[in-house]
Every structure is written in C-alpha cells, then in structure tokens.
C-alpha positions as CSV (number, residue, x, y, z in Angstrom):
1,X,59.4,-47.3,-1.1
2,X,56.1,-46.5,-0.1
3,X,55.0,-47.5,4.1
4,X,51.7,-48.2,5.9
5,X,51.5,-46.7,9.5
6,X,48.3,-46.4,11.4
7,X,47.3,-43.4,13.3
8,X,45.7,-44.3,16.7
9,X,42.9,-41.2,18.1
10,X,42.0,-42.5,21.3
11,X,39.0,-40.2,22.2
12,X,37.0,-39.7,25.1
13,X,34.0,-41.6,23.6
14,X,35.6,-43.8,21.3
15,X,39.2,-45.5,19.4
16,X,39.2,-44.7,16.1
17,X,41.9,-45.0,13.4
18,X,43.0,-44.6,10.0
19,X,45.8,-46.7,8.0
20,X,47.5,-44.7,5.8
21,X,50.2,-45.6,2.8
22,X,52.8,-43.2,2.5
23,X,54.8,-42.4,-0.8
24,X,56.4,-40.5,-3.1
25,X,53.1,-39.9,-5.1
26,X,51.2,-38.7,-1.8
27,X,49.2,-40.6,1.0
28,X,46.6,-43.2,0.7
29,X,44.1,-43.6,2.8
30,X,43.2,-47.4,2.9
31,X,41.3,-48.4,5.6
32,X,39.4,-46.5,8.6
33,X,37.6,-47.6,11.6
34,X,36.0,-46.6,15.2
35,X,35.2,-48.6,18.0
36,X,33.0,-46.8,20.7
37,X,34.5,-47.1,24.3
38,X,32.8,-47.6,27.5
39,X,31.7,-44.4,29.7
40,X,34.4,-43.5,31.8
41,X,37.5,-45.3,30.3
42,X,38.8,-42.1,28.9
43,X,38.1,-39.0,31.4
44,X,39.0,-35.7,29.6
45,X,41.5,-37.2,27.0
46,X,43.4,-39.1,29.2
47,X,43.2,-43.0,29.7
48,X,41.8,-43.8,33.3
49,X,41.2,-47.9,32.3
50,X,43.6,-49.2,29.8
51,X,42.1,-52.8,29.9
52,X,39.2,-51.3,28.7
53,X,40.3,-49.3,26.2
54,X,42.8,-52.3,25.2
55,X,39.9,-54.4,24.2
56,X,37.8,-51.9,22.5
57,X,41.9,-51.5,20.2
58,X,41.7,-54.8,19.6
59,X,38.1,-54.8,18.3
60,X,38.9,-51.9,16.2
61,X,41.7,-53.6,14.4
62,X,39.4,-56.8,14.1
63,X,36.6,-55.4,12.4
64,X,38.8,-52.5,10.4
65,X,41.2,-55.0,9.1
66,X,44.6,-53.0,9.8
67,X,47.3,-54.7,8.1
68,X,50.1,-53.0,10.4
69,X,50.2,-53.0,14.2
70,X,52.7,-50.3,14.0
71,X,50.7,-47.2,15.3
72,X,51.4,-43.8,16.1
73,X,49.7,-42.4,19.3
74,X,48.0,-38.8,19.5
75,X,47.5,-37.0,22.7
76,X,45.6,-33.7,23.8
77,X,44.8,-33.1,27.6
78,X,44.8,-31.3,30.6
79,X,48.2,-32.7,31.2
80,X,49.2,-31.2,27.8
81,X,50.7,-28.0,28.0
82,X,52.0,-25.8,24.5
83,X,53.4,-22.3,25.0
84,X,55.6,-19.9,23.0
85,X,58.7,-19.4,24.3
86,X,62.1,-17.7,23.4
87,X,65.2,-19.7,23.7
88,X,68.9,-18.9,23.7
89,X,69.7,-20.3,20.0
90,X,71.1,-23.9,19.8
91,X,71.5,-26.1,17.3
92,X,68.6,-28.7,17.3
93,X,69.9,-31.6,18.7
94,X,72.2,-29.4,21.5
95,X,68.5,-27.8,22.0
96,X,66.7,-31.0,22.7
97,X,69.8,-32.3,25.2
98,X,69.3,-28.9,26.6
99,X,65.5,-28.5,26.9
100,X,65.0,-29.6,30.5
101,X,67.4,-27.1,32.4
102,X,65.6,-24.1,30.2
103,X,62.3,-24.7,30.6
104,X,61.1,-25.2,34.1
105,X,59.9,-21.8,34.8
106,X,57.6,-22.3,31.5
107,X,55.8,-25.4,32.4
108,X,53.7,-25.7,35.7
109,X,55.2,-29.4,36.5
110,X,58.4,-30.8,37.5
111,X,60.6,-31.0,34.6
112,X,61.2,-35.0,35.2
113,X,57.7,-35.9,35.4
114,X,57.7,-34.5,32.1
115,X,58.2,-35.7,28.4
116,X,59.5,-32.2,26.5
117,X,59.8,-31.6,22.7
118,X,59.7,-28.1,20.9
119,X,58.2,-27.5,17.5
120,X,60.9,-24.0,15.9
121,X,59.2,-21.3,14.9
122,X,61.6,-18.8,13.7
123,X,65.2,-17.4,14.8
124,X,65.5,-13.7,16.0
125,X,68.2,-11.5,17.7
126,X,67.3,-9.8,21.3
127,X,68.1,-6.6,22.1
128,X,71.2,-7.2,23.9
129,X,72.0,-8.7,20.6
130,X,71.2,-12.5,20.9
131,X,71.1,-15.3,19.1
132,X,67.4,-16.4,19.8
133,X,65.3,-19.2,18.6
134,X,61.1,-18.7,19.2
135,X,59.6,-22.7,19.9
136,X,56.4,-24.0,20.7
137,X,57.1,-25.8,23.8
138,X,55.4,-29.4,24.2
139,X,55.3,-30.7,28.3
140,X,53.2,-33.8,28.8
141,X,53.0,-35.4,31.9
142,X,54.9,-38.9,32.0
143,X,52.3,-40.6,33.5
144,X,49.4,-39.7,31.2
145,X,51.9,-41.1,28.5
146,X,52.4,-43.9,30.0
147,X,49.1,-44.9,30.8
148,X,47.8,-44.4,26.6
149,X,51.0,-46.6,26.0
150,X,50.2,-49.5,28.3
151,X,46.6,-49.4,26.5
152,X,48.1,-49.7,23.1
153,X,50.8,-52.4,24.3
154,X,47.7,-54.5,26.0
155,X,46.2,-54.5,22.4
156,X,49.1,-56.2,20.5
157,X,50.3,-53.0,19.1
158,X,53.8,-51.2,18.7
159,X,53.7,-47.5,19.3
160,X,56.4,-45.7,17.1
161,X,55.4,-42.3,18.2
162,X,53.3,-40.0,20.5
163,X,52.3,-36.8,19.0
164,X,50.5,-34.2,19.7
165,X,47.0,-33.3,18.6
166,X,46.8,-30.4,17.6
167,X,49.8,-31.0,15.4
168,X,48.1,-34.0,13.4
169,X,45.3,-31.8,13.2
170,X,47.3,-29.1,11.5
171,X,48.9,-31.6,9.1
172,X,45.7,-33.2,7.9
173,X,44.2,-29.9,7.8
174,X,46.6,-27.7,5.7
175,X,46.1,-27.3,2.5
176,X,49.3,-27.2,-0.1
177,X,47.9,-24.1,-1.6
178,X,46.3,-22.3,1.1
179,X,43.2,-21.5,-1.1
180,X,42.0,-18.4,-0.6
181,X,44.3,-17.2,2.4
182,X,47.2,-14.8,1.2
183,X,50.7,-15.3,2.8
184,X,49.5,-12.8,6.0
185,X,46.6,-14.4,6.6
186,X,46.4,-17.1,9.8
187,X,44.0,-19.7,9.9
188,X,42.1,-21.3,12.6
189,X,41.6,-24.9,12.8
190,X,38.8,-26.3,15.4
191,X,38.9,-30.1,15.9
192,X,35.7,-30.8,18.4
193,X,35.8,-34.0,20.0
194,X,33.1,-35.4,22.7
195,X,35.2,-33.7,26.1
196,X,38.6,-31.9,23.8
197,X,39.0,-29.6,21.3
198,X,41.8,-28.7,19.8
199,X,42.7,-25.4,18.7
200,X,45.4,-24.6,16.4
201,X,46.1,-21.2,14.7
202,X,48.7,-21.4,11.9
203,X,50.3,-19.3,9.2
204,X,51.2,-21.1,6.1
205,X,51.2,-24.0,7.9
206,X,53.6,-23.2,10.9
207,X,51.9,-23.3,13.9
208,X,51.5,-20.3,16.0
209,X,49.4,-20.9,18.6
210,X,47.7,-24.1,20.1
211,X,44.9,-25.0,22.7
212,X,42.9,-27.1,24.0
213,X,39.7,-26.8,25.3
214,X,38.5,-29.5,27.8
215,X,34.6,-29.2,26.3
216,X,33.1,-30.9,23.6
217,X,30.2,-32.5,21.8
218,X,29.6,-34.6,24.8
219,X,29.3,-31.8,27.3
220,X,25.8,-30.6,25.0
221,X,24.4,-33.9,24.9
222,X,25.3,-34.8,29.1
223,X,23.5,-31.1,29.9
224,X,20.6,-32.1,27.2
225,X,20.2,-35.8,29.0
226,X,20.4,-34.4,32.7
227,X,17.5,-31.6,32.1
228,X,15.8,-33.8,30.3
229,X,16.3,-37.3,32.4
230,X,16.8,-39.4,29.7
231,X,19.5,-41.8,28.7
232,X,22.6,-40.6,26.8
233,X,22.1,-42.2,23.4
234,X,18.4,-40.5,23.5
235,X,20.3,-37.2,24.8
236,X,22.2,-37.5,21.7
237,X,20.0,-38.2,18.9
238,X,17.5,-35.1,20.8
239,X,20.5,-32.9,19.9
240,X,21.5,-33.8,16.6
241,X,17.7,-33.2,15.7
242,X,17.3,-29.8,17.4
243,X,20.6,-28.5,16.8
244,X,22.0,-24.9,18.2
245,X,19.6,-22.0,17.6
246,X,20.7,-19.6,15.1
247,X,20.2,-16.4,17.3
248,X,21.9,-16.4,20.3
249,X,19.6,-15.7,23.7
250,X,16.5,-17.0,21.4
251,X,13.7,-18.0,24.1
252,X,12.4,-21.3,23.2
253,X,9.7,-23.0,25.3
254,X,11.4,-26.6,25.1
255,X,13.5,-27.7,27.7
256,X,16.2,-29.6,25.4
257,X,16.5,-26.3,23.2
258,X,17.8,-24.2,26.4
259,X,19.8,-26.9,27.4
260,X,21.9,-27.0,23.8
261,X,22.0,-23.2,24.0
262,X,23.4,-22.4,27.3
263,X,26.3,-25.1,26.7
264,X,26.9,-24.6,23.0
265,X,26.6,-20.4,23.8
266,X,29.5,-21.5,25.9
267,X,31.7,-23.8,23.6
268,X,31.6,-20.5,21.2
269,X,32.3,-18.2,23.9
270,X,35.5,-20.1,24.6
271,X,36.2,-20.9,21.2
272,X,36.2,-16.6,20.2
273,X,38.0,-16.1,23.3
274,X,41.0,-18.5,22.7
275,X,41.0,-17.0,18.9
276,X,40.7,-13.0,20.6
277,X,43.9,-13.8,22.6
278,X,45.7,-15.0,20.1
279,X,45.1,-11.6,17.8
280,X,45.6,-10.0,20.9
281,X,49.2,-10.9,21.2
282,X,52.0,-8.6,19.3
283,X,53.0,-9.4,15.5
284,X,49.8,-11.6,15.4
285,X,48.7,-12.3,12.4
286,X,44.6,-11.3,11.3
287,X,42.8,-14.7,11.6
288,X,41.4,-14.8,7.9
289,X,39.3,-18.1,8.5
290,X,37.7,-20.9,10.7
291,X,37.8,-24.7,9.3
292,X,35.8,-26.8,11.5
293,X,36.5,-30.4,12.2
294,X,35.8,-33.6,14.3
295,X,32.5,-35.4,15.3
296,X,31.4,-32.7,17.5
297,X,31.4,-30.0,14.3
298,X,28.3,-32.0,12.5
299,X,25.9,-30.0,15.3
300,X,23.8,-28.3,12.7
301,X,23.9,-24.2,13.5
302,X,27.6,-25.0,15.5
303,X,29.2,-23.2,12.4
304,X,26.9,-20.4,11.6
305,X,27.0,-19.6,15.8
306,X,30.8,-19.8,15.8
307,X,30.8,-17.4,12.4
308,X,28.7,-15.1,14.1
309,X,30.7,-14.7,17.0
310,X,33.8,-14.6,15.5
311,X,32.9,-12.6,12.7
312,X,35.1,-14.9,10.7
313,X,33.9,-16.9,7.6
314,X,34.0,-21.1,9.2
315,X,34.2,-23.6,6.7
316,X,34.2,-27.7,7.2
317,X,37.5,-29.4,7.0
318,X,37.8,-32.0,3.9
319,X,40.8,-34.1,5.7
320,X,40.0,-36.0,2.8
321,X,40.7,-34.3,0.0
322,X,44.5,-34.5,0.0
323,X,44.2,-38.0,0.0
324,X,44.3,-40.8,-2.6
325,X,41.1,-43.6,-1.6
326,X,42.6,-47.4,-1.7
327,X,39.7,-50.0,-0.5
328,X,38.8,-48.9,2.4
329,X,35.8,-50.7,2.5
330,X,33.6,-47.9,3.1
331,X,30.7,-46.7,1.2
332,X,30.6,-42.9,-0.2
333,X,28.0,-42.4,2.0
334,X,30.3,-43.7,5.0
335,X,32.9,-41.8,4.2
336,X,31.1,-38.3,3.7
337,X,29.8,-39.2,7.2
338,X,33.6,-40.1,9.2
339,X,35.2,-37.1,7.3
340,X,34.8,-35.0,10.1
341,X,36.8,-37.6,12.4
342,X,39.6,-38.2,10.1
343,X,41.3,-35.2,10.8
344,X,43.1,-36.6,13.4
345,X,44.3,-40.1,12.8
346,X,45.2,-39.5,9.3
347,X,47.3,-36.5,10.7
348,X,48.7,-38.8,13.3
349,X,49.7,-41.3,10.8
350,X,50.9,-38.4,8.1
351,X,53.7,-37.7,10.9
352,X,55.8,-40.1,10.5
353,X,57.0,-38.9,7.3
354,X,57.3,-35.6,8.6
C-alpha cells in the first residue's frame, strides 16, 4: 500500500520540504515547498529560535498544501559527529543496546548527552582473529535534537524520525545503475547549503565517508555584502551575477569579484581537502566523480573551480530523475530551478522506507 511522508530540511536560510508517495512502483514526488526563515533563527544548522522557525513550518505547509503532518527530520551540524570505527561483532540489535559503553573514546561528548546510531559497513576478522564489524558512527548532541523537535512540534507536526543529512543526501543522490562509475569507483556527493555542506563519499551506494563543512553559499554572499556595504539580498543577487572567476588568483579591479574569490577559493580548498583525506586513507577507493547539489551549487563557475581543483569531472545532481511527478503544482520552469534543493528532503522522506 503505497504512503505519503514529508521530508522536513530545516536550513540555515530557509524550511523547505518535499511530500513524497512511497510504493511498490517507486516514489512520487507530489508536492514541494520553501519558506525563507528569519536571519539568525538557525545559526550553523542548528535551531537557536524554534518559535520562529515554528511559524515559518507552519507557513510552509499553508502555502505547499502538505496533506500529511507526519514528517521526517534531517540534521547536519557542528554537533554532528560521523566516524569510522571498528567494533567487536554483534548482532544488530545487541549492537545498538551495546553502542554507548563502546563508543566513548570515539566521540568528543559525553555519551548520555548523546543520541548514537551506526550505519554497517562491512564485517572483517582482526589479527588476533576477531569477529569485527566496520560502522559509521552517528553522535548528535541531545540538545541540538531536541531543540529541531520542539520547532517541528510548535508547528502542528509529528516527527517519525531524525536522520542524518548526509545520508538523505546519499539516498536521493544514488543512482540504481551507477552510470558511468564501475564497481571500484567512489563517488562524491557535495550538497551546499547557505552555512552546511555536506559531504558524502560512497561506493555503490554504501557510504564511506561523511562530512560536513560549516561554509556555504551564504558565507560568499555575507563577505560580498560586508566589502561592499550593501544589504544581503543586493549581496546576493551581486553574486549570482558575477559568479566565481574561472582562473583561480585572477586580479580583477571590482571589489565584489575579490570578495567571491577569496571565500569561494576557500569553499574549494576545503571541499579538495576533505575529498584528499578520504583517498588518503588505506583501501580507499579512487574518487571517480563529483555530483554537485543544493542551492549554493547554482554559483555559476562553483563547478568548473571545484573540477579544476579536484581534477575530478563534477556533474549537477538530478534528485529528480528517480522520481515519478504527481501535481505538484509547480511549473517546469519551477522545478528545473528547486532541483538543486531537493536533494535533501526528498532523501529525508525516501528513508522511511529504507
């Protein structure tokens, strides 16, 4: 029997979500919407006023028309920490019972100020002859939950779930078929938000690395609006205009050009850098790709800089491709335009049936 669930991407600069149906034929998106929040109710992913963001939910579903109030939750901050880790083999639900007297040493807070989960990755055998079982661990601080909770209960809504991310990033993201990667291939997936980005290396969809990056779109346009001294909105449409230079370093006479390079320069920088230590660790698989996603990945030049530095072909994500259209009420044109900001609450919603 086929199920509508919303996925909820509260974002620095704005709510935004996407109702998906979910059956045996595949998902369908029917309706999407975004609400832009106020400055400063969401600070670096994490929700800092949850009246306002409350009221700018309950505007969403208003003007979006969500037929469901049941809504899963995404979440990617700096209290948000993902790491590899090798565990003594358990079965799964022993595992998760267990997960709070293994893991303190791998987290850098107190395990019951903490909500854990693990994602497997694969089993192995140490070389004392071990049962092992390779996770990525998932440690988000309780009260940064809590707080994103209380926003979405203020709104009317039911929360079935809080997910990561970077994981609905990776499920909306992944294609069936992989085109074009072969089996040894990893792929990079880069969802740039206003302050977060999300990166996610996987290999045949399993996840094998995840970060996230605590710059954005929003961090071009603030330095573009403070050397300028104009207001943010201006800020913004200077940048989407200009966008990044195509040759790093290039010396250009206008104030609002240096301002977009210097930051954007160093957006890539960290973006290569997170990708280098990945291929950097043992076994790592060679990074065949880059799909770019979210609304900070419409900067015109953000690709071609990111290929250059990389060295890596970058491609834009089509979250919606995978998906059957029902009426969402949206032009083609409007769609084409929100594709990039899909990704994630269409992944969010996706992981229910996961």
């Amino acid at each position: 029997m086929a199920s509508k669930v919303v996925g909820l991407d509260i974002g620095t600069s704005g709510v935004r979500a996407a109702e998906l149906t979910l059956g045996k034929s595949g998902a369908t998106l029917e309706r999407f919407g975004q609400v832009a929040l106020p400055p400063g109710a969401v600070r670096d992913g994490e929700v800092v006023d949850a009246d306002a963001v409350a009221e700018a939910v309950k505007q969403l579903w208003a003007q979006a028309k969500f037929s469901s109030n049941k809504v899963v939750v995404g979440v990617a901050n700096q209290k948000v920490v993902v790491r590899q880790v090798d565990l003594p083999w358990l079965p799964t639900d022993e595992l998760k019972k267990a997960l709070a007297f293994q893991v303190q040493d791998f987290i850098p807070m107190p395990v019951e100020q903490a909500i854990l989960d693990f994602h497997p990755l694969e089993e192995f055998t140490n070389d004392a002859g071990g049962r092992m079982l390779r996770v990525l661990l998932v440690a988000a601080a309780r009260d940064m939950i809590d707080s994103a909770l209380a926003a979405v209960s203020k709104a009317g809504l039911t929360p079935q779930m809080v997910d990561l991310t970077s994981f609905a990033v990776l499920r909306a993201l992944v294609s069936m078929d992989h085109t074009g990667l072969d089996s040894l291939q990893a792929e990079a997936l880069v969802d740039v938000g206003a302050s977060v980005t999300n990166i996610v290396v996987h290999q045949g969809g399993v996840p094998r690395f995840v970060r996230i990056l605590l710059m954005g779109g929003a961090d071009i346009t603030d330095a573009v609006a403070e050397r300028l001294g104009v207001p943010l909105d201006q800020a913004e449409s200077i940048k989407q205009e200009s966008g990044m230079p195509a040759v790093p370093g290039l010396a250009e006479s206008h104030p609002a050009i240096r301002a977009i390079e210097a930051t954007g320069s160093a957006f890539v920088e960290e973006v290569r850098g997170s990708l280098d230590y990945f291929m950097a660790q043992p076994g790592a698989a060679r990074i065949g790709r880059v799909i770019l996603s979210g609304g900070g990945s419409r900067l015109n030049g953000l690709a071609d800089r990111l290929s250059s530095a990389t060295r890596l072909p970058v491609q834009p994500a089509r979250p919606m491709s995978g998906l059957k259209l029902g009426k969402t009420g949206l032009s083609p044109d409007q769609l084409a335009y929100v594709e990039p900001m899909v990704a994630v609450p269409v992944g969010l919603a996706m992981g229910v049936s996961s």
